[in-house]
C-alpha positions as semicolon CSV with decimal commas, in nm:
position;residue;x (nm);y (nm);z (nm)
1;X;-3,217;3,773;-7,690
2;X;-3,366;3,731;-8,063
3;X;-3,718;3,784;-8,119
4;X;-3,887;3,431;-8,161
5;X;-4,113;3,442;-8,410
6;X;-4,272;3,169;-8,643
7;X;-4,082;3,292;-8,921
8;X;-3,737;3,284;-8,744
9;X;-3,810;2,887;-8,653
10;X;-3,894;2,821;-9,006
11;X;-3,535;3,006;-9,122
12;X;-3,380;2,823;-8,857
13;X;-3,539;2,476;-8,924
14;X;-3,436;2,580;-9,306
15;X;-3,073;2,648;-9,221
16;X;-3,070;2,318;-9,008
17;X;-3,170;2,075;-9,260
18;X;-2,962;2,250;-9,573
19;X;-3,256;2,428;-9,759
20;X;-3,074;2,750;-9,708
21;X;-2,723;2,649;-9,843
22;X;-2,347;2,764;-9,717
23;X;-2,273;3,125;-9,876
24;X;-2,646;3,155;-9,997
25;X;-2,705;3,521;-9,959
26;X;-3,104;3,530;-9,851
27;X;-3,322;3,847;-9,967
28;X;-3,641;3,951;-9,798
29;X;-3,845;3,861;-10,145
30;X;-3,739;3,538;-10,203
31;X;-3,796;3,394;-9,820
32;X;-4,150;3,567;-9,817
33;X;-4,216;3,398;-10,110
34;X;-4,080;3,086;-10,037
35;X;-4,251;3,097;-9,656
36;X;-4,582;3,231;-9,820
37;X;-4,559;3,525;-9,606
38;X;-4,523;3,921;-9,658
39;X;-4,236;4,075;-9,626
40;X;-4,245;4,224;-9,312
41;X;-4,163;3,927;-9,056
42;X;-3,888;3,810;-9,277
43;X;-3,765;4,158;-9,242
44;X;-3,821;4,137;-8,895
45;X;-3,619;3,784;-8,872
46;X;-3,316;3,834;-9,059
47;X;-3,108;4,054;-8,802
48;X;-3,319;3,814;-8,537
49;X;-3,118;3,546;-8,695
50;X;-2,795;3,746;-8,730
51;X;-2,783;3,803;-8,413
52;X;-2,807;3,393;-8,305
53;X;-2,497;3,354;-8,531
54;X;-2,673;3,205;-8,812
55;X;-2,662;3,476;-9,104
56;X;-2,397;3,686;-9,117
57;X;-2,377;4,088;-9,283
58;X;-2,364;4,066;-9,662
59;X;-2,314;4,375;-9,825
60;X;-2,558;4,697;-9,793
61;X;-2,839;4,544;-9,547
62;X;-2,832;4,181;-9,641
63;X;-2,766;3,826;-9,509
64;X;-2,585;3,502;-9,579
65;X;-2,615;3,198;-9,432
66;X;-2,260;3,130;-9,201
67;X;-2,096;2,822;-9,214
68;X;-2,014;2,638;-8,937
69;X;-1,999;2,257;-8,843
70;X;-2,195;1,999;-8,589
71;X;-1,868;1,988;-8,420
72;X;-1,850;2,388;-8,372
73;X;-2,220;2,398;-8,184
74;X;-2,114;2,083;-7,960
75;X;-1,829;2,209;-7,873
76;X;-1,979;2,541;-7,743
77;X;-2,283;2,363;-7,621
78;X;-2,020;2,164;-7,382
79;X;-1,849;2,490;-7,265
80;X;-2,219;2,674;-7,219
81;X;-2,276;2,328;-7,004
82;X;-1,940;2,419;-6,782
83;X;-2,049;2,766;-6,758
84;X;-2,408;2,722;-6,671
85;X;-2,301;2,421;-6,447
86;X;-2,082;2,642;-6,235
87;X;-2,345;2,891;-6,168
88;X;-2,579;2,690;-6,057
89;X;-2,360;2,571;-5,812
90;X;-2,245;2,904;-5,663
91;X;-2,676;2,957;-5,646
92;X;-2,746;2,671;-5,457
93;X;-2,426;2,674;-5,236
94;X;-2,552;3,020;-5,123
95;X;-2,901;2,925;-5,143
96;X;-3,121;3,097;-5,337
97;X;-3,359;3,329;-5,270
98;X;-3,784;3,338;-5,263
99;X;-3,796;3,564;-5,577
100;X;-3,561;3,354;-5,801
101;X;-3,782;3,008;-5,676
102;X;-4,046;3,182;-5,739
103;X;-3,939;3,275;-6,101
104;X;-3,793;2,959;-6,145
105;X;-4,101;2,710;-6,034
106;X;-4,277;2,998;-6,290
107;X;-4,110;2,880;-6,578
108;X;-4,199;2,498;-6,441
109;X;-4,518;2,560;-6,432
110;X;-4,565;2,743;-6,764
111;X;-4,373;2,450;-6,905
112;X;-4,579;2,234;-6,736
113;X;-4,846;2,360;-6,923
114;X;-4,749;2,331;-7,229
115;X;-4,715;1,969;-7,169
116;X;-5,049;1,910;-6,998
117;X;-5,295;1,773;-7,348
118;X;-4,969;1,477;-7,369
119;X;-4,891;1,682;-7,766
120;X;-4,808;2,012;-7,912
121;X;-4,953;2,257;-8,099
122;X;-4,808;2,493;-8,348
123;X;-4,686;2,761;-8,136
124;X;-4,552;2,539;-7,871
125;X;-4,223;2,533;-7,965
126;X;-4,207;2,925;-7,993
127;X;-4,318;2,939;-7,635
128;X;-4,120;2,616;-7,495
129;X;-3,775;2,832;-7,618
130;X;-3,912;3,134;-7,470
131;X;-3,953;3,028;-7,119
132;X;-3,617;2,776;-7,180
133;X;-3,407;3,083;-7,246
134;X;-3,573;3,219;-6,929
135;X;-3,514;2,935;-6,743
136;X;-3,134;2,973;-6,827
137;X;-3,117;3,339;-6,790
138;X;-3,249;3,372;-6,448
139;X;-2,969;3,076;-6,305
140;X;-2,684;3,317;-6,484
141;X;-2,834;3,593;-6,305
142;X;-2,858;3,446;-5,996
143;X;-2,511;3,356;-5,947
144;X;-2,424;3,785;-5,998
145;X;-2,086;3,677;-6,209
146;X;-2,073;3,897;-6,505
147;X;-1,773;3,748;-6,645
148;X;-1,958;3,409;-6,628
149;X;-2,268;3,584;-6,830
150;X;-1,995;3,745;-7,063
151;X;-1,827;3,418;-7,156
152;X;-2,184;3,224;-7,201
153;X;-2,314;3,452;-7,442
154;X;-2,017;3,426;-7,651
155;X;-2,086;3,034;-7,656
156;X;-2,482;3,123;-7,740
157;X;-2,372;3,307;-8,060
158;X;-2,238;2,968;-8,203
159;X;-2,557;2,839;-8,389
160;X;-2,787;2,616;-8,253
161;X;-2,636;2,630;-7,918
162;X;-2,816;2,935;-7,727
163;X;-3,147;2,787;-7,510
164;X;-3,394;2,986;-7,753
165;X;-3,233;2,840;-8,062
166;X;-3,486;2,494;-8,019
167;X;-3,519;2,407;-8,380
168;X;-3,615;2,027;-8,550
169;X;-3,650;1,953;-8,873
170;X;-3,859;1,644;-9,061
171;X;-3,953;1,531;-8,709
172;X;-4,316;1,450;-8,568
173;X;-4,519;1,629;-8,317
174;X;-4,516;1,314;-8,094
175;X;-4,144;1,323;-8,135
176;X;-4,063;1,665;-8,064
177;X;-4,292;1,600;-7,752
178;X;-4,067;1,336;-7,619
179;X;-3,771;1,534;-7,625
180;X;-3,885;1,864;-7,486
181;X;-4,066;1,684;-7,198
182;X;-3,769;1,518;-7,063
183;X;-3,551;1,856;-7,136
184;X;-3,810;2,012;-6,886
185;X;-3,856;1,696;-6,696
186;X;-3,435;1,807;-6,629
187;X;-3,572;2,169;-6,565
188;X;-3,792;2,031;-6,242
189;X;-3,427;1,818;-6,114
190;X;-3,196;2,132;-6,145
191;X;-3,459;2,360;-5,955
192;X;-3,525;2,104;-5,666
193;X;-3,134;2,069;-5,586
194;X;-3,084;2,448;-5,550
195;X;-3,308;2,501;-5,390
196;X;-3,221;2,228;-5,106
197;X;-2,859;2,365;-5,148
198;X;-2,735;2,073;-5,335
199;X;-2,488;2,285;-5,564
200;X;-2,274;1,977;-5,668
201;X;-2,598;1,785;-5,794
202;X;-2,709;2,068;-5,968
203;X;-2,415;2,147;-6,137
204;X;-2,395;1,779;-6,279
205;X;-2,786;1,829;-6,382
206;X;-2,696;2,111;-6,649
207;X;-2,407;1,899;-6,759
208;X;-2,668;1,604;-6,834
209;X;-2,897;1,875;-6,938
210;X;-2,698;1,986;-7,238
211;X;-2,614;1,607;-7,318
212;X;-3,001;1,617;-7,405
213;X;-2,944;1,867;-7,647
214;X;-2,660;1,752;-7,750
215;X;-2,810;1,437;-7,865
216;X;-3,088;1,662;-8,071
217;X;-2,824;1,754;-8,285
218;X;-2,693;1,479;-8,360
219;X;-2,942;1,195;-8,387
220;X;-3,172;1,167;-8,683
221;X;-3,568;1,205;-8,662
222;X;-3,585;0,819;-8,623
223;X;-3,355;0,819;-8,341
224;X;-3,637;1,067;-8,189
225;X;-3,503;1,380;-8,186
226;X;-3,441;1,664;-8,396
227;X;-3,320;1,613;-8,760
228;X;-2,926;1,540;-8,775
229;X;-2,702;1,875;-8,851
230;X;-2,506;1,853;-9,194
231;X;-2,156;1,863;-9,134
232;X;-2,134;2,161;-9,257
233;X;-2,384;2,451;-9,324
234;X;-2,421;2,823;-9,306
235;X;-2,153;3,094;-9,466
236;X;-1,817;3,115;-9,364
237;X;-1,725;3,343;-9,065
238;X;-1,535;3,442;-8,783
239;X;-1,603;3,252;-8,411
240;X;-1,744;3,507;-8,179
């Protein structure tokens, strides 16, 4: 999992919204300076970033930006939805135990909080895609499939589709509210079917679930959720 950091949302609202162009090869001066930060947590983000798929190895120690398309993170967000679908059935059809509820209705409630004042502050984001990846991670777990875990990780390294990688661009606090309440509203549905053993319902929740971010990628900040993708941004490379 990449370190989430203020800087590394900034890069990746950047990279979203086209400030950091396809091929652009990114040094450590020029983002501080741009950011109006020191050196060190750009440092700090760049292999962060690398490592979500969005900047890829450019010569001794630096970064470009990858290319890839709206169509490429869709697609993989679909197949993470299949993946992490499947495993929560297989956890609810063998019912799960106290210490995943537990850790599960803990991520709930920390979400919960965050939600609690009806807005965000600053940092929110940061710690909504912390406790999201969680959220995710614990359900892959759970089902004790390591080919399953294998395959999803190779759909997280396609940008913008891992559960840390929450990222908007030119869109409002009240906005970004919205759409990260009903994401975790979805969190509360998926936890109360498996845990009354409803693995069929539960696999259809993280279908719908990735729907909702589905849509954040592709509707515009007046459509209420994050900033639309460009068709095409980031430097070229390889699938993972």
């Amino acid at each position: 999992m990449s370190q989430q950091t203020p800087v590394v949302v900034q890069l990746r609202e950047m990279i979203l919204a086209g400030a950091l162009a396809p091929g652009e090869r990114v040094t450590e001066a020029e983002l501080a300076t741009r950011l109006g930060v020191s050196r060190t947590p750009v440092r700090q983000a760049l292999p962060a970033l690398a490592q979500e798929g969005l900047l890829v190895s450019a010569g001794k120690r630096g970064y470009s930006v990858r290319a890839f398309t709206a169509q490429h993170s869709i697609e993989a967000l679909r197949l993470r939805a299949v993946l992490e679908g499947f495993a929560a059935r297989q956890v609810a059809d063998k019912r799960p135990s106290p210490a995943l509820l537990s850790a599960l209705k803990a991520c709930l409630a920390e979400g919960d909080a965050l939600f609690a004042n009806r807005q965000l502050r600053d940092d929110d984001e940061l710690r909504y895609a912390e406790m999201n990846a969680r959220f995710h991670a614990l359900i892959l777990e759970a089902a004790q499939m390591p080919l399953l875990e294998s395959l999803t990780e190779r759909c997280n390294l396609v940008p913008f589709t891992a559960p840390l990688s929450i990222a908007f661009s030119n869109t409002n606090k009240e906005r970004m509210f919205d759409f990260l309440f009903y994401a975790h509203r979805q969190h509360h549905s998926i936890v109360q079917a498996i845990e009354a053993g409803h693995g069929d319902r539960a696999e259809f929740l993280f279908r719908e679930h990735a729907y909702t971010q589905e849509q954040s990628q592709t509707l515009g900040p007046e459509s209420g959720a994050s900033r639309a993708m460009p068709s095409e941004t980031g430097a070229r490379a390889s699938q993972a």
